[in-house]
N, C-alpha and C positions, 0 to 999 in steps of 0.2 A: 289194424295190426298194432299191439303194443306192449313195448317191451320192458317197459321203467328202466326200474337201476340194476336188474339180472346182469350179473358178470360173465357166469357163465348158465348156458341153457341149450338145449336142444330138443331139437323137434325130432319127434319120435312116428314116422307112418311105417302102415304094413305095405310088403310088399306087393302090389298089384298082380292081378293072373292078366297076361299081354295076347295081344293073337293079335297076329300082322308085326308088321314095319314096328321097331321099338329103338333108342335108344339115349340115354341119359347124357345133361352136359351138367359142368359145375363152374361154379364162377367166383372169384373175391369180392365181396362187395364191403370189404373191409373201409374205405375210402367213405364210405355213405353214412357211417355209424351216426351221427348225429341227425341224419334222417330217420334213423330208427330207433330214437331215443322218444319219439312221441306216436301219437297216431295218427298215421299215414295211408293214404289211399294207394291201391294198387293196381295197373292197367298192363294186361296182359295181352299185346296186342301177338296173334299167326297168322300173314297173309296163306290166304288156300284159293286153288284154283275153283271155279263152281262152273266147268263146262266142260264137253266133251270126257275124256276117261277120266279127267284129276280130281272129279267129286270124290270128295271123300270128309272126315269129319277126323278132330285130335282129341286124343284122351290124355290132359297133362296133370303130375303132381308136381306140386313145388312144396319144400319143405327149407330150412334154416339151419343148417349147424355155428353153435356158438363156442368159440373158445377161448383160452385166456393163455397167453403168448408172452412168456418173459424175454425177451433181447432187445438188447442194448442198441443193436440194428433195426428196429422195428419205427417205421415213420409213423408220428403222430397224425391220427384222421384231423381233417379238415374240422376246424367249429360251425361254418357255412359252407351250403351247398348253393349255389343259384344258378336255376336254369337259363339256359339258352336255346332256346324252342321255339315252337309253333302249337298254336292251341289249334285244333280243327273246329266243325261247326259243334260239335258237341260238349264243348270245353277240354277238351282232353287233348294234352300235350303231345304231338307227333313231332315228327323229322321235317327241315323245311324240304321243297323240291328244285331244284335249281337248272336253270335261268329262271324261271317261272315266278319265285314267290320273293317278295323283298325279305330277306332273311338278316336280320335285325331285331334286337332284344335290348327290352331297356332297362340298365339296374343302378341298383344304387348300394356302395359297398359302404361295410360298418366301418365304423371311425377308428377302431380299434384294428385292424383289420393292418398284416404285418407280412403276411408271405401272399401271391395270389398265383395259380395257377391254370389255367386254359385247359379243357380238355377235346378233343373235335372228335368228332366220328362225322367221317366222308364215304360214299358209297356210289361207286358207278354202274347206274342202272340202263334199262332202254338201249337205246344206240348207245350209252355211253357203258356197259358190261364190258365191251372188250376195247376200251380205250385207247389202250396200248397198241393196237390193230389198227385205228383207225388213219387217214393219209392227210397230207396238207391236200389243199384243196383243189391244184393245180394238175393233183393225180388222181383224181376220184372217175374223172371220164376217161383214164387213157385204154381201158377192154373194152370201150360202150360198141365196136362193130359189132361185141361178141352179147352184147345185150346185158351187160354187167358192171354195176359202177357201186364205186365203195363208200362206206362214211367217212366223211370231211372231218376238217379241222383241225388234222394233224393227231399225233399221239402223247403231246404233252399234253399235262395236269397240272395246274398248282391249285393249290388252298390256300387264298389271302385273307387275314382277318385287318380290319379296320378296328378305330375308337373313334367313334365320333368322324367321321367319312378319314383320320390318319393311317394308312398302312401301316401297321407294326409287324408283323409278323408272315412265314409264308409257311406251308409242309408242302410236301408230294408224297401221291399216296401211293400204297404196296397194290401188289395188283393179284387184288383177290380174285381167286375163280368158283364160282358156286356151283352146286352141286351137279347140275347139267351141263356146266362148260366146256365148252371146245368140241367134247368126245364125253358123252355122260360116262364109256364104260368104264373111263378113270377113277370116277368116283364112286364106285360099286364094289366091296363095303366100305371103306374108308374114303375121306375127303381130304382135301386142299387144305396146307396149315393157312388158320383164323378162318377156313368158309361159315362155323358155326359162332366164330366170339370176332369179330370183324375189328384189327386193329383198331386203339386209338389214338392221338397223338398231341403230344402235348408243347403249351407256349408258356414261356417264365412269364408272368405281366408283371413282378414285383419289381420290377426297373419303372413302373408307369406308377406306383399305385399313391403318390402325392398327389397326382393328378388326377386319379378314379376317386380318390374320399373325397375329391371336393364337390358334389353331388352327384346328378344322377347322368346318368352318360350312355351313349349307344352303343353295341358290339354287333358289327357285323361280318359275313363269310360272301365271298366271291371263290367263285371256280373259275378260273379262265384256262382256254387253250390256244389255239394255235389262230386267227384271237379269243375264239366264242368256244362254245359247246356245245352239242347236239341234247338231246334229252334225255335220261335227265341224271342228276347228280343228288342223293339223300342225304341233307349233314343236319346236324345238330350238334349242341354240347352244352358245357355247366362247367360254373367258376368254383374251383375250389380254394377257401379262404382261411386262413390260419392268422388267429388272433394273438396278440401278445399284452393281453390288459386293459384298464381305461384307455384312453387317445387324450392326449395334449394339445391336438390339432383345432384349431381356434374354427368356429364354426362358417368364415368365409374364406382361410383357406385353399388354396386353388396354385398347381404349378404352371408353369407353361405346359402349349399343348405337347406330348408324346413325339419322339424324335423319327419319323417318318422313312419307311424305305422305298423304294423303286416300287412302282405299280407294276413293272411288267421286269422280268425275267431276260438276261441276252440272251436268243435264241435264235440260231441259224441252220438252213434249210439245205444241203447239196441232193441230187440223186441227176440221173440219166433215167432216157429214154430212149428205149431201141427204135429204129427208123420204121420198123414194120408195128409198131404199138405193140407186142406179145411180151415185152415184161419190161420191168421197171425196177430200176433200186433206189430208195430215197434216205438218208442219213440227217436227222435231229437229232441237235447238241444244245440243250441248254444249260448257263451257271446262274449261281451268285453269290461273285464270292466281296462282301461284305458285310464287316461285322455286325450282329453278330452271327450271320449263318452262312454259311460254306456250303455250296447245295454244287452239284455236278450231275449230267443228264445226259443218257445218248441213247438213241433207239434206231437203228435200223433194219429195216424193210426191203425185201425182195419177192416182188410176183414175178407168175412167168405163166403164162397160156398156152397148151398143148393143144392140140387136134382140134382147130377151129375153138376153142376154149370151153370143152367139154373137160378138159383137164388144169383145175389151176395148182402152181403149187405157192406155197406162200415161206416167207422164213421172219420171224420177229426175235431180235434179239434188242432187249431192254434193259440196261444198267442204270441204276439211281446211288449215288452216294450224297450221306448227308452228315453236318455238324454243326448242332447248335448247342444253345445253352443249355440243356434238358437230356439230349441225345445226340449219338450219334452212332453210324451203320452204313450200310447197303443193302438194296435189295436187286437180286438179276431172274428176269423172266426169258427163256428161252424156248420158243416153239417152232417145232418145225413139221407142215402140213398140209396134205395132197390130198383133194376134191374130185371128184369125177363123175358125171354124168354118164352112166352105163349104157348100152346101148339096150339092153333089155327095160329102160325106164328107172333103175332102181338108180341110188345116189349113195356113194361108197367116200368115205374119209378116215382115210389111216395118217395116225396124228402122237408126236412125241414131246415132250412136256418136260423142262426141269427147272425149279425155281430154288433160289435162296433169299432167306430173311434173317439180317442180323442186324441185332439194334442193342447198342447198350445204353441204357436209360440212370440219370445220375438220381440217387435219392435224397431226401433231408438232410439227411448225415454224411453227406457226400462217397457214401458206398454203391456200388452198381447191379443193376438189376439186366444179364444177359442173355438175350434172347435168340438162340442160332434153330435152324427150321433148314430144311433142305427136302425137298419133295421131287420124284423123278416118275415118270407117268411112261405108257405106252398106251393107243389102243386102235379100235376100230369102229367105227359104228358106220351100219347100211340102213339106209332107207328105203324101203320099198313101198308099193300102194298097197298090199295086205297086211305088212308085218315090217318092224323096225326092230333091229339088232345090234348090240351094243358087249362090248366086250377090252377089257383092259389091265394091263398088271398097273401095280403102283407100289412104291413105297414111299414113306413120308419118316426120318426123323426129328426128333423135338429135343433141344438141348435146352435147360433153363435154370441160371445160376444167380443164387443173390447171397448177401450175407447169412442169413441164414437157409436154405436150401438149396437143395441139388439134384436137378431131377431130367430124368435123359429115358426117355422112348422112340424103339426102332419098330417097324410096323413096316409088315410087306405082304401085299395080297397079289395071288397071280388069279385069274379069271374073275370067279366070284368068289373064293377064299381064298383066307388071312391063312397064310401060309407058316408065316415067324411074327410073334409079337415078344419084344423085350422092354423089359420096363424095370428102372432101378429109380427110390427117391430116397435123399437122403437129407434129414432137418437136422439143422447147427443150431446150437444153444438154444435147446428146447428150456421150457421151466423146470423140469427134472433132471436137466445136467448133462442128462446122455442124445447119444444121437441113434436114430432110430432110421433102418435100412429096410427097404423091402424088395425084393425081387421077385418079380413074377415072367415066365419063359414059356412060350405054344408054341409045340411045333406041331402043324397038322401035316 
């Protein structure tokens, strides 16, 4: 792929004839521009099932729009991009898998090299999908008369990155739900804010970078929880680097090492236990609050076992707020959901769902980029031995504010149709001067 010195260009494909499942995402990849300043290889990785009913095969187009964007608010790309990955056996750069894989990358930043920025993408997969679900470990046997015991290790999450084995930095992640979670018929036609573009989050390292130009150095990511994790956690990420001219910086060079934080998070455990074991309430609270991040965490858990525990009912309520140099927000996950083993064999979960995501992210130019999301779910899904049934309302809005745009989608589907879709954007100080509004409104 290659693009020279084209300012502006765009890719031009026809429309495809589709049959089946279809539907498009878009992305900024504005941040990359200096990867795409020469030629670049490209790897297009889609996990697919290849067993039982999920064979099946994708037909994708990717195409490029380029444009040329006047504002005064508009952050300079990066002049370096450098991965932080895992190569597999085939040389090709994947996501490390964690506990599992020593997830460490070794680089070496340019001498010129004046702002640097962190970017992670963390994903909880396997046992770790519904993390927030998961118990300290002291309650994972307490239904075992009823043949039933849960995933350990409590429902905390952090993201730790190291320099060279120093903690510098931590996140906690949002608590995505993909496209089958909880209750599939939630997500039938619309999804989970971020199931398709999976938050990512970011660390200033420019407080460290005397001591990155002084050669080459290791960056590592740890997932810890309640102490460990179950399997598994997918992260990766890439430095983004902003240069400011020659460097001065004499070729040995080197500051003391990087100002270290707490490896582990305070974190305290209360809950009860009923005298007959049939249900349990457990309460996680973790902080930390020193500078420079302001982190707060609370998650509580209530099971309860009905009729010999044919019936469980469960309740997670998850609040995260945070503040750092970069960002700052909350995110609250609240589920509330009743399982039952039918007496006819089949297996019935009627289940209620509402999250929020707000994160206001600081730019270049010290302007904010804000990100509000609020999603509210209903549904049901049965299990039977011949036939599985699934069925759910949902609506999800998207607020999203920066210096130059403004864009707000409301989206509500009852059964299997999109009932209302409302969509307004609107761009500030475009290069033509004017601002430019579009509303589109369904009502089926």
């Amino acid at each position: 792929m290659w693009i020279g010195n084209t300012e502006v260009w765009r890719t031009c494909t026809a429309e495809p004839v589709w049959s089946g499942i279809h539907f498009s995402f878009s992305k900024d990849v504005s941040a990359f521009k200096s990867l795409l300043s020469s030629a670049q290889s490209l790897v297009v990785d889609i996990g697919n099932y290849v067993i039982g009913p999920y064979n099946g095969t994708f037909n994708a187009t990717l195409s490029i729009d380029f444009y040329r964007i006047e504002s005064p608010h508009s952050e300079p790309p990066p002049g370096h991009i450098i991965p932080l990955s895992k190569r597999d056996s085939r040389g090709v750069s994947t996501y490390f898998s964690l506990p599992d894989d020593k997830s460490a990358a070794s680089v070496v930043i340019p001498r010129n090299s004046s702002r640097i920025v962190l970017e992670i993408f963390a994903s909880g997969n396997g046992q770790e999908e519904f993390w927030y679900s998961n118990v300290p470990e002291e309650y994972v046997d307490t239904f075992a008369a009823w043949n039933i015991t849960f995933l350990g290790q409590g429902p905390f999450r952090e993201l730790i990155v190291f320099i060279d084995d120093y903690p510098i930095g931590v996140l906690w992640p949002f608590e995505v739900v993909f496209t089958g979670g909880i209750c599939p018929g939630f997500w039938r036609p619309i999804v989970g804010h971020r199931t398709f573009d999976l938050p990512s989050y970011s660390l200033d390292l420019t407080p460290f970078i005397s001591y990155l130009r002084g050669g080459r150095h290791e960056i590592r990511f740890e997932v810890q929880g309640q102490p460990h994790t179950l399997q598994n956690w997918y992260v990766s990420g890439h430095l983004r680097v902003w240069s400011s001219g020659p460097s001065s910086l004499p070729a040995s060079a080197s500051s003391s090492p990087p100002q270290s934080i707490s490896k582990k998070a305070n974190i305290t455990v209360t809950g009860n236990t009923t005298n007959d074991n049939t249900s349990f309430t457990v309460t996680t609270r973790a902080n930390r609050h020193g500078q420079p991040f302001i982190l707060d965490y609370e998650n509580r858990q209530t099971y309860q076992g009905l009729n010999n525990g044919s019936t469980i009912l469960q309740s997670v309520l998850q609040k995260t707020s945070f503040q750092t140099p970069l960002s700052s927000g909350h995110f609250i996950f609240d589920l509330e959901m009743q399982e039952s083993d039918n007496p006819d064999g089949t297996i019935s979960i009627n289940a209620n769902l509402s999250q929020t995501f707000h994160r206001s992210t600081i730019m270049f130019d010290g302007s904010l980029i804000i990100e509000h999301a609020e999603v509210s779910s209903s549904g049901r899904l049965l299990i039977g031995k011949k036939r599985n049934y699934s069925q759910g309302n949902t609506s999800v809005l998207v607020n999203y504010t920066s210096a130059y745009r403004e864009f707000l989608r409301d989206v509500r589907a009852i059964g299997f149709d999109i009932v209302s879709d409302y969509q307004e954007d609107t761009l500030v100080g475009s290069s033509a001067g004017t601002d430019s509004l579009r509303f589109q409104v369904l009502n089926v």
